[in-house]
Biopython code that builds the backbone (N, CA, C, O; Angstrom):
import numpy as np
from Bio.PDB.StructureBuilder import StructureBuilder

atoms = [
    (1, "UNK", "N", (99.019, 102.462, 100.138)),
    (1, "UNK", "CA", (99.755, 103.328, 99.246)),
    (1, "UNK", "C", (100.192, 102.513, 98.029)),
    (1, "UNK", "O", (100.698, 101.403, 97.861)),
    (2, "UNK", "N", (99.835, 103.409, 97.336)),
    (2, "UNK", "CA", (100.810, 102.208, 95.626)),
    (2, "UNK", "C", (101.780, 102.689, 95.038)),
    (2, "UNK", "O", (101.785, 103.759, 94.431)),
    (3, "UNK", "N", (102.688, 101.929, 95.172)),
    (3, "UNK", "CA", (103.850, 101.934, 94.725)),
    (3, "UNK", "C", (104.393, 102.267, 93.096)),
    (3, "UNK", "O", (104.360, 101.364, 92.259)),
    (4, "UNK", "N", (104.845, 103.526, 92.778)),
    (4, "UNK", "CA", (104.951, 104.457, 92.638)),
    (4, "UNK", "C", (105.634, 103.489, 91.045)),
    (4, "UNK", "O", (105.257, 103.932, 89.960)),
    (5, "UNK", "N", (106.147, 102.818, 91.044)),
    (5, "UNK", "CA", (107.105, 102.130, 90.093)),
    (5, "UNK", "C", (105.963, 100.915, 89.335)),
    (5, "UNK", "O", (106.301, 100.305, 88.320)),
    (6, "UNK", "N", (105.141, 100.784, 89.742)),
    (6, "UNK", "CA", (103.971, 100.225, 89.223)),
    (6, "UNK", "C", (102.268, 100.955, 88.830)),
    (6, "UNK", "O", (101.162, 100.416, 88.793)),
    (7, "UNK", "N", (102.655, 102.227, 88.611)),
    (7, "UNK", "CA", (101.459, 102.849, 88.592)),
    (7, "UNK", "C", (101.523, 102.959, 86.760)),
    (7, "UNK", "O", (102.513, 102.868, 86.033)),
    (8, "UNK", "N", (99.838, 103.224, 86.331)),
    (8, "UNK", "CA", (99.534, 102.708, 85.081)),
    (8, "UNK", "C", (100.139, 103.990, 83.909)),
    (8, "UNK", "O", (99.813, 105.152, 83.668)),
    (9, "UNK", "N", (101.596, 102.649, 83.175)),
    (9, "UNK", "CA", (101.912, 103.414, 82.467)),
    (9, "UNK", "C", (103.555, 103.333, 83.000)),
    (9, "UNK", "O", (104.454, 103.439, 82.166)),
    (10, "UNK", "N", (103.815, 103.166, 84.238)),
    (10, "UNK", "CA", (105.355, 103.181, 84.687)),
    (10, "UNK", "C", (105.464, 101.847, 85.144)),
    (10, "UNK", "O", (106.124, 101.873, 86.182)),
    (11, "UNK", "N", (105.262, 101.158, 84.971)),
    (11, "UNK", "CA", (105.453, 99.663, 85.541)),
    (11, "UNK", "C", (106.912, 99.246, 85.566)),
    (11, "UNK", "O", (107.395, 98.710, 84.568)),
    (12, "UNK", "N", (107.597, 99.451, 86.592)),
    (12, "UNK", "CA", (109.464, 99.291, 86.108)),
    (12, "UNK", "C", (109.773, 98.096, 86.479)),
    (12, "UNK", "O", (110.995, 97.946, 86.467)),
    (13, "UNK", "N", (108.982, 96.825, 86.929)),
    (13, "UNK", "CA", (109.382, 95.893, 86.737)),
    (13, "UNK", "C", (109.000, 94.856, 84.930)),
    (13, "UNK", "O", (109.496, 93.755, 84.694)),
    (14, "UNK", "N", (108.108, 95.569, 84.016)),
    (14, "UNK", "CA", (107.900, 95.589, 83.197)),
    (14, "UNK", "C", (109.042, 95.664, 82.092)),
    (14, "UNK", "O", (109.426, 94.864, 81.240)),
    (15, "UNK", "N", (109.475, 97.104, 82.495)),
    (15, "UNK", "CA", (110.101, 98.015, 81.802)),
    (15, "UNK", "C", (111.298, 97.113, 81.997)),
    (15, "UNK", "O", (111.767, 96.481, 81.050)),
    (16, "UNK", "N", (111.722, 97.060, 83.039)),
    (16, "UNK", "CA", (113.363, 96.503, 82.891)),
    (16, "UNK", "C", (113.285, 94.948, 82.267)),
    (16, "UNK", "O", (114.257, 94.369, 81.783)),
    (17, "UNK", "N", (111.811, 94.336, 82.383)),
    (17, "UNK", "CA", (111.877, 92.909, 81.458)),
    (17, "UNK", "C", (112.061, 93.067, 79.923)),
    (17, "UNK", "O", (112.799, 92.549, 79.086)),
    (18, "UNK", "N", (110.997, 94.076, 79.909)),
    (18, "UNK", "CA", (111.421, 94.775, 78.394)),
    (18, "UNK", "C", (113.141, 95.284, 77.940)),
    (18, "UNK", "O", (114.035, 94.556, 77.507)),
    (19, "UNK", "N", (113.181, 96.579, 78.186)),
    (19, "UNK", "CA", (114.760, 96.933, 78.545)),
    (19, "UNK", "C", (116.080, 95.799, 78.021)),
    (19, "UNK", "O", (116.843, 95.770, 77.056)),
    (20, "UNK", "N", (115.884, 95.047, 79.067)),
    (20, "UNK", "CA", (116.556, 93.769, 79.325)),
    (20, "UNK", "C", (116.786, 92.956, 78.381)),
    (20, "UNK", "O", (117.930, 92.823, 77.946)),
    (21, "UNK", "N", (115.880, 92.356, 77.956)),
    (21, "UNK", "CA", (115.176, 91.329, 76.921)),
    (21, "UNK", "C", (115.368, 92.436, 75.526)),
    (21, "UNK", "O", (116.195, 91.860, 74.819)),
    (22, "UNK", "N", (115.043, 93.518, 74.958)),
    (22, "UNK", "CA", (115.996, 93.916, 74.210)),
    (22, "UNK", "C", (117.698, 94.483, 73.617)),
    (22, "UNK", "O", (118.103, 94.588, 72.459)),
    (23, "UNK", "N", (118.418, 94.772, 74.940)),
    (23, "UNK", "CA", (119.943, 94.801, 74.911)),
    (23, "UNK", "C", (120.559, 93.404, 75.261)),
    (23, "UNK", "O", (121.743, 93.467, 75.590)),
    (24, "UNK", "N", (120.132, 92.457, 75.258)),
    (24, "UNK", "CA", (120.320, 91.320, 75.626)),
    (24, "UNK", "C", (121.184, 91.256, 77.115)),
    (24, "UNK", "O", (122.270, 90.696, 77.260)),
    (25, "UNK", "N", (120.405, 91.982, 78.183)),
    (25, "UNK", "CA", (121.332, 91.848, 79.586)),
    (25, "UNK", "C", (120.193, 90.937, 80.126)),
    (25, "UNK", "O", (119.000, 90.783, 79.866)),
    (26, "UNK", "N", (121.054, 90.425, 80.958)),
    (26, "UNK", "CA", (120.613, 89.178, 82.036)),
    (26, "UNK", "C", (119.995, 90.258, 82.911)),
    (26, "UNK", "O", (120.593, 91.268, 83.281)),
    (27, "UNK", "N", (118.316, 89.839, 83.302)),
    (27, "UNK", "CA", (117.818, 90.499, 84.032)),
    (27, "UNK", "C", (118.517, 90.754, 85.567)),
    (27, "UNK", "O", (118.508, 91.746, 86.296)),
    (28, "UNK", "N", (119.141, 89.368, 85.725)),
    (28, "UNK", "CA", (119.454, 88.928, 87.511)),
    (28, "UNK", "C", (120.440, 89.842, 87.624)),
    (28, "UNK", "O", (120.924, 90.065, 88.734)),
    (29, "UNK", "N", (120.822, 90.416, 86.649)),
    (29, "UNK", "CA", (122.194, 92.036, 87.159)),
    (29, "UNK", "C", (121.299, 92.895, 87.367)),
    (29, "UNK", "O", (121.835, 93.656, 88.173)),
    (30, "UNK", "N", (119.937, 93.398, 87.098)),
    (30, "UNK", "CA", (119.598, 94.813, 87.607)),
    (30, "UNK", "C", (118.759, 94.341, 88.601)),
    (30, "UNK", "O", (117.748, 93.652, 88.459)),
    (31, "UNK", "N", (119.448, 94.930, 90.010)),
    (31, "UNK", "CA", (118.867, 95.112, 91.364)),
    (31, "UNK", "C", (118.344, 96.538, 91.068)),
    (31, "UNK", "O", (118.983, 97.586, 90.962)),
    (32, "UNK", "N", (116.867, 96.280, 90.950)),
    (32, "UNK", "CA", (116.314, 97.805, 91.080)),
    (32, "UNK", "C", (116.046, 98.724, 92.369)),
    (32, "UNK", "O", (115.984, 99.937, 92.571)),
    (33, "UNK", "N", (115.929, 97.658, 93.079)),
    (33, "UNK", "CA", (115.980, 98.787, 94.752)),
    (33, "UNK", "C", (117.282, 99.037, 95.123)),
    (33, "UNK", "O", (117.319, 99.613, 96.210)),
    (34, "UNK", "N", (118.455, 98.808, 94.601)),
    (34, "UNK", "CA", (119.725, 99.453, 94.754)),
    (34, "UNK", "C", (120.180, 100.151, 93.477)),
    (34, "UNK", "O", (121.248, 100.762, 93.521)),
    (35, "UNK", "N", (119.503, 100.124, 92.382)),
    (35, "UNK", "CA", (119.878, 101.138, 91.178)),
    (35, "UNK", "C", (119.276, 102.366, 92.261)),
    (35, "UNK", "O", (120.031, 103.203, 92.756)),
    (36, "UNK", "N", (117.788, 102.320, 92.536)),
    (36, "UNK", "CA", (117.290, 103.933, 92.619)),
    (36, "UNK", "C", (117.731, 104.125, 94.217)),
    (36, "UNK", "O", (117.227, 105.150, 94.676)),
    (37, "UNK", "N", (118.423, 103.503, 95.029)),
    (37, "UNK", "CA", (118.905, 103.544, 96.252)),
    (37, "UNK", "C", (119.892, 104.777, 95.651)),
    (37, "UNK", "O", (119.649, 105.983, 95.690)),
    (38, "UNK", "N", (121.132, 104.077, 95.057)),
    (38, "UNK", "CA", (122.491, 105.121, 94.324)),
    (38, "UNK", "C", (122.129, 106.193, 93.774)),
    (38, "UNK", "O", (122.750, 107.236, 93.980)),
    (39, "UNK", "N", (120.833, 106.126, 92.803)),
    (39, "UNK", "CA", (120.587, 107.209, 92.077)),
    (39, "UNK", "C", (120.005, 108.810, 93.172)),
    (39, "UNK", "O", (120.123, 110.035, 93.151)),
    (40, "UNK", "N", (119.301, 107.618, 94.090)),
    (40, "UNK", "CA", (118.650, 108.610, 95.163)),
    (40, "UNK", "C", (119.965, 109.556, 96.033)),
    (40, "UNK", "O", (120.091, 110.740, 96.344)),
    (41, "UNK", "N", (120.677, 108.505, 96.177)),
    (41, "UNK", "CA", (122.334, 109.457, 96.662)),
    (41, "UNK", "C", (122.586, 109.956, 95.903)),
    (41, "UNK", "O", (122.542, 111.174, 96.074)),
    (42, "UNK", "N", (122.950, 109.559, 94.774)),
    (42, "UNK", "CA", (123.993, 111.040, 93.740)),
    (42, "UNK", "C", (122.878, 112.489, 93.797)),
    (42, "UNK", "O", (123.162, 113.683, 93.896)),
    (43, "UNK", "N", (121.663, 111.863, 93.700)),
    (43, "UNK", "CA", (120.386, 112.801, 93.237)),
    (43, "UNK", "C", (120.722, 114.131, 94.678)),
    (43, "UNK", "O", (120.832, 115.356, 94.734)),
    (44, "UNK", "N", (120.778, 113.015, 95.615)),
    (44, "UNK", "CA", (120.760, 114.369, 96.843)),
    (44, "UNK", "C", (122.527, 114.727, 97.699)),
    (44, "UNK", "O", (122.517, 115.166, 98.849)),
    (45, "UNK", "N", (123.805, 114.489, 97.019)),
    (45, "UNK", "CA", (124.381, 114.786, 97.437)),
    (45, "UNK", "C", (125.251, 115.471, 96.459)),
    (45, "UNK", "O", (125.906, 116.413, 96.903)),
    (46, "UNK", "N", (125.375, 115.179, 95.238)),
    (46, "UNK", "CA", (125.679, 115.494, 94.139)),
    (46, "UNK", "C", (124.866, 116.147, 93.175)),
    (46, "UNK", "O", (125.651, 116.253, 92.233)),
    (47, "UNK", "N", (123.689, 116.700, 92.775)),
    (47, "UNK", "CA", (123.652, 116.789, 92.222)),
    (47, "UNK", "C", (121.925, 116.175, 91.342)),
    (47, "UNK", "O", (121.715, 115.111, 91.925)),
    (48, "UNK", "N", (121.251, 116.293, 90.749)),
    (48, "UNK", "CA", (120.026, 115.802, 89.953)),
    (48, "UNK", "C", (120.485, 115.318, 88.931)),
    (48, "UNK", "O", (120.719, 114.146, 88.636)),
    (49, "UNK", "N", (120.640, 116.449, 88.268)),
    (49, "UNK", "CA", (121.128, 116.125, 86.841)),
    (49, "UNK", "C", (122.598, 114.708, 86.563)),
    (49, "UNK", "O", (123.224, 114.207, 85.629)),
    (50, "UNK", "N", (122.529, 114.635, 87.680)),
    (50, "UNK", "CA", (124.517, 113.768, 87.735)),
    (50, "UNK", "C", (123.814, 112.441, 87.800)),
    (50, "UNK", "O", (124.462, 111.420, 87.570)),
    (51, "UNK", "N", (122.520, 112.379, 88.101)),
    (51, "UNK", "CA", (122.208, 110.929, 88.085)),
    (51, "UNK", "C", (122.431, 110.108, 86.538)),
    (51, "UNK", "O", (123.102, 109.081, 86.433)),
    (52, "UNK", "N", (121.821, 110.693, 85.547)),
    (52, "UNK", "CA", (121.736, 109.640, 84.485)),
    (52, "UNK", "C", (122.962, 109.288, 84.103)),
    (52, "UNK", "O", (123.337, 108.176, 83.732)),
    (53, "UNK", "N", (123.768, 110.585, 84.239)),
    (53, "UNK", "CA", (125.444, 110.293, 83.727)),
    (53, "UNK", "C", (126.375, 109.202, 84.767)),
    (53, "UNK", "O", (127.153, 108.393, 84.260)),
    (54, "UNK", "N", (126.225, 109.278, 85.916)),
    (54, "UNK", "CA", (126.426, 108.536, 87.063)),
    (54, "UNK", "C", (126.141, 106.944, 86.759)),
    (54, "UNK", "O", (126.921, 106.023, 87.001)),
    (55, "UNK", "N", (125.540, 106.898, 86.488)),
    (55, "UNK", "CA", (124.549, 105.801, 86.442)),
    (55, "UNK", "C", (124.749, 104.621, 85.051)),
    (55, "UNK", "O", (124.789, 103.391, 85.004)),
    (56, "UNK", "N", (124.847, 105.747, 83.979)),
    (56, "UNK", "CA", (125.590, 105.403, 82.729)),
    (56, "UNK", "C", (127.077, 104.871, 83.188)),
    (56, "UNK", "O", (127.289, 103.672, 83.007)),
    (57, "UNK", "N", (127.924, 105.519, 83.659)),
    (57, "UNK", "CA", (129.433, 105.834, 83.914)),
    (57, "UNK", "C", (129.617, 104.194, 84.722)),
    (57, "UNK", "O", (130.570, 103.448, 84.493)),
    (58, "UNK", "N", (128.547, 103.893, 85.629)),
    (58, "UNK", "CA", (128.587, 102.699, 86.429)),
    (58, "UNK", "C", (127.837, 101.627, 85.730)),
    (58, "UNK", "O", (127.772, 100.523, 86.271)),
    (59, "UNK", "N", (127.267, 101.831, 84.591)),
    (59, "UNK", "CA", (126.840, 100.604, 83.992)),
    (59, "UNK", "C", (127.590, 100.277, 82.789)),
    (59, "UNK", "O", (127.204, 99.234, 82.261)),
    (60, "UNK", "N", (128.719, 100.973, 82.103)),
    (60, "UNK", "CA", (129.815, 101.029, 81.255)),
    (60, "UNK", "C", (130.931, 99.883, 82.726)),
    (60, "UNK", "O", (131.415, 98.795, 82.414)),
    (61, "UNK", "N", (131.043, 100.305, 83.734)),
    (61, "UNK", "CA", (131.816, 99.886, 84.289)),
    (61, "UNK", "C", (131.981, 98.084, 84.544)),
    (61, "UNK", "O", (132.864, 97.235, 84.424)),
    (62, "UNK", "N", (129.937, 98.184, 85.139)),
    (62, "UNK", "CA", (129.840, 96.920, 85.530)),
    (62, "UNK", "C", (129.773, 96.374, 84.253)),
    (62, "UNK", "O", (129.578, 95.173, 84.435)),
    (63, "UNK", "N", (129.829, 96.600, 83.065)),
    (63, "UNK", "CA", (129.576, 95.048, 81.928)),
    (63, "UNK", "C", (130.883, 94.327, 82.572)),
    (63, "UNK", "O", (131.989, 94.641, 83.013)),
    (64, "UNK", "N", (129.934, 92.951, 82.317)),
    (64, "UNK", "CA", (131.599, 91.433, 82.206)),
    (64, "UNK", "C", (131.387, 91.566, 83.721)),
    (64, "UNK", "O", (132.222, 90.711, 84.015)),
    (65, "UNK", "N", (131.040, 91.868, 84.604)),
    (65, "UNK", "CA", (131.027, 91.743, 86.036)),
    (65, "UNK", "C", (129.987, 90.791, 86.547)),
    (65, "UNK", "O", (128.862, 90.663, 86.065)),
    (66, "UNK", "N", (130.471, 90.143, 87.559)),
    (66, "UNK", "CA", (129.104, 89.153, 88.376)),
    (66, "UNK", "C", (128.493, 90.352, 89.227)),
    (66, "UNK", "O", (128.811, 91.520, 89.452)),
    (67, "UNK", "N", (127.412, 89.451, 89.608)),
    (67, "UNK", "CA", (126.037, 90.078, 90.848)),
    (67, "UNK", "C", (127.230, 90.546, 91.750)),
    (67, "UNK", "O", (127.117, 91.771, 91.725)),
    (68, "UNK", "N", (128.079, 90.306, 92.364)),
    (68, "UNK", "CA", (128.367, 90.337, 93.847)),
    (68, "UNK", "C", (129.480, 91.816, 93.427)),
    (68, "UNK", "O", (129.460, 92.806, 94.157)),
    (69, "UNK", "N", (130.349, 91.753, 92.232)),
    (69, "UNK", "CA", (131.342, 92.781, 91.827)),
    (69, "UNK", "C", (130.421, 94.029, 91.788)),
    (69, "UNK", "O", (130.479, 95.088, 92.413)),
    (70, "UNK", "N", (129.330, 93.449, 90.614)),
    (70, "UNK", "CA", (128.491, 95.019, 90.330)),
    (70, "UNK", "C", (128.069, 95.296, 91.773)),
    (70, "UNK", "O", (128.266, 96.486, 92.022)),
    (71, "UNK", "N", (127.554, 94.621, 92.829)),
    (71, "UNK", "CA", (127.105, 95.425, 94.163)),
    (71, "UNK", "C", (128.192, 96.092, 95.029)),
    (71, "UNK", "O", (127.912, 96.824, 95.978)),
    (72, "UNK", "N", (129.520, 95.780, 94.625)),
    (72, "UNK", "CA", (130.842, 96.111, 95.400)),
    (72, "UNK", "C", (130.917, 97.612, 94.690)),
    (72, "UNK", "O", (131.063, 98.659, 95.319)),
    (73, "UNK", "N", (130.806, 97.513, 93.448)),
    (73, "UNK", "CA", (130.736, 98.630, 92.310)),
    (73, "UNK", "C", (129.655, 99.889, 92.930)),
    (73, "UNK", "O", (130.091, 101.017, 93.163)),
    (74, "UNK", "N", (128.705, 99.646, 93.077)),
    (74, "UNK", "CA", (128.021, 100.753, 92.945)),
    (74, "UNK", "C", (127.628, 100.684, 94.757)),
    (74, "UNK", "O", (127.335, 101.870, 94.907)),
    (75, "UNK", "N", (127.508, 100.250, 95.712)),
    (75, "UNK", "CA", (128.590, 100.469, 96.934)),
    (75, "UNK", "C", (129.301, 101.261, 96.722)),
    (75, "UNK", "O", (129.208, 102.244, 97.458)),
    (76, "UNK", "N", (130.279, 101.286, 95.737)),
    (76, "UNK", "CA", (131.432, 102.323, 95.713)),
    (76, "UNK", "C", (131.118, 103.770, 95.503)),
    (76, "UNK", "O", (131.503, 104.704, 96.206)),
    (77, "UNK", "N", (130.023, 103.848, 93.953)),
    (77, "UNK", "CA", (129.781, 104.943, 93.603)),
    (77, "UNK", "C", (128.331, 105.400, 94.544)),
    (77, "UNK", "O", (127.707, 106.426, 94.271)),
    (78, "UNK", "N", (127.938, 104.492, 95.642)),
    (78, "UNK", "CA", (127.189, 105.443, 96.490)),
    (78, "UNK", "C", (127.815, 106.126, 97.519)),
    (78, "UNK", "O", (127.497, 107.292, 97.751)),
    (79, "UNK", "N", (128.691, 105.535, 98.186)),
    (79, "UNK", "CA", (129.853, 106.003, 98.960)),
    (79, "UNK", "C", (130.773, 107.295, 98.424)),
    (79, "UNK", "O", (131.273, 108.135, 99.172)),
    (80, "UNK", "N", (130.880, 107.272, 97.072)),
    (80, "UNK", "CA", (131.713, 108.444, 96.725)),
    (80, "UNK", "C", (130.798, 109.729, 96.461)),
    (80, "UNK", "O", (131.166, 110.903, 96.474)),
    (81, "UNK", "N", (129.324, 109.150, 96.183)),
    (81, "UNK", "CA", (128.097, 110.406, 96.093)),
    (81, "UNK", "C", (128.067, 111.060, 97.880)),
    (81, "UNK", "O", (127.974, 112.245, 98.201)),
    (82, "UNK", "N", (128.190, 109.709, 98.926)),
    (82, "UNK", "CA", (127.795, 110.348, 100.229)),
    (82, "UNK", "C", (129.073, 111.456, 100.344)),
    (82, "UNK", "O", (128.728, 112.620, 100.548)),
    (83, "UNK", "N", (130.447, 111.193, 100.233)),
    (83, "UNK", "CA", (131.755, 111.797, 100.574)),
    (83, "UNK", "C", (131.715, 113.303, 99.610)),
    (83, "UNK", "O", (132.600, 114.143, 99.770)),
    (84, "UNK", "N", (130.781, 113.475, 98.784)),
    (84, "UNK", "CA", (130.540, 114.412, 98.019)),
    (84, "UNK", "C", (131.061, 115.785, 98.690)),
    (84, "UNK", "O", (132.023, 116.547, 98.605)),
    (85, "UNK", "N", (129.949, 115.657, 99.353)),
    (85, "UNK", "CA", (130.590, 117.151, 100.152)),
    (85, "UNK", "C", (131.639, 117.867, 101.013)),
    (85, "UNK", "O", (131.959, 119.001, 101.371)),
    (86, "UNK", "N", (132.037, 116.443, 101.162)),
    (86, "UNK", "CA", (133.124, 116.095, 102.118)),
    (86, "UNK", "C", (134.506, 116.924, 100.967)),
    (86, "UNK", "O", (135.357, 117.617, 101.524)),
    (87, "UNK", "N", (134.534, 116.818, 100.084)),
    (87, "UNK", "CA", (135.460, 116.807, 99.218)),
    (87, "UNK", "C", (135.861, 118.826, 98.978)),
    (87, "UNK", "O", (135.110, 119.771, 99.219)),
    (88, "UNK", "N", (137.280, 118.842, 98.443)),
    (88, "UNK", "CA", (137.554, 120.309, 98.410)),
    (88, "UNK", "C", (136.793, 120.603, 97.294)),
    (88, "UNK", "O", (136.565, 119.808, 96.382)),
    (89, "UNK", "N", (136.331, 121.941, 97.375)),
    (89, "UNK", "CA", (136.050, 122.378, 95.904)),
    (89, "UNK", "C", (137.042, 122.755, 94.891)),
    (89, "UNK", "O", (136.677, 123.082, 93.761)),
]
sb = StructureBuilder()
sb.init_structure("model")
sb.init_model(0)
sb.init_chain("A")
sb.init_seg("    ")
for serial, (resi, resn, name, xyz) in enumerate(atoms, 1):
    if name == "N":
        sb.init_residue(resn, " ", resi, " ")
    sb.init_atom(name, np.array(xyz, "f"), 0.0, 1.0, " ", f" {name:<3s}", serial, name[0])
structure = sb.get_structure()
């Protein structure tokens, strides 16, 4: 099977060297199998559309943060996507 993030034309380990290398972020902050881990929670407990804003909202958060804070960070905001439903309307 081929992996879906490397097929011709989506290459996202590419993309985030690119990405990266133009906003001037240190690549070693984007864990990409735990960006689309979170995104995959908000996506199915919250919501589709709540991902990009989600996602934005937690990468405003983590600037100025180390590796270990930003994973405590968005830990958090996957945990608050799972409790989603849990919550009153």
């Amino acid at each position: 099977m081929t992996d879906p993030r490397r097929a011709p034309g989506a290459d996202l380990p590419q993309w985030v060297a690119h990405v990266t290398d133009r906003l001037g972020v240190d690549p070693a902050l984007v864990d990409v199998d735990r960006l689309l881990n979170v995104s995959s929670e908000v996506a199915h407990t919250v919501a589709r559309p709540a991902v990009p804003v989600t996602m934005f909202v937690a990468g405003l958060a983590a600037a100025g943060r180390t590796p270990d804070e930003i994973a405590v960070l968005l830990a958090d905001v996957e945990a608050s996507a799972r409790a989603w439903d849990d919550e009153p309307a």
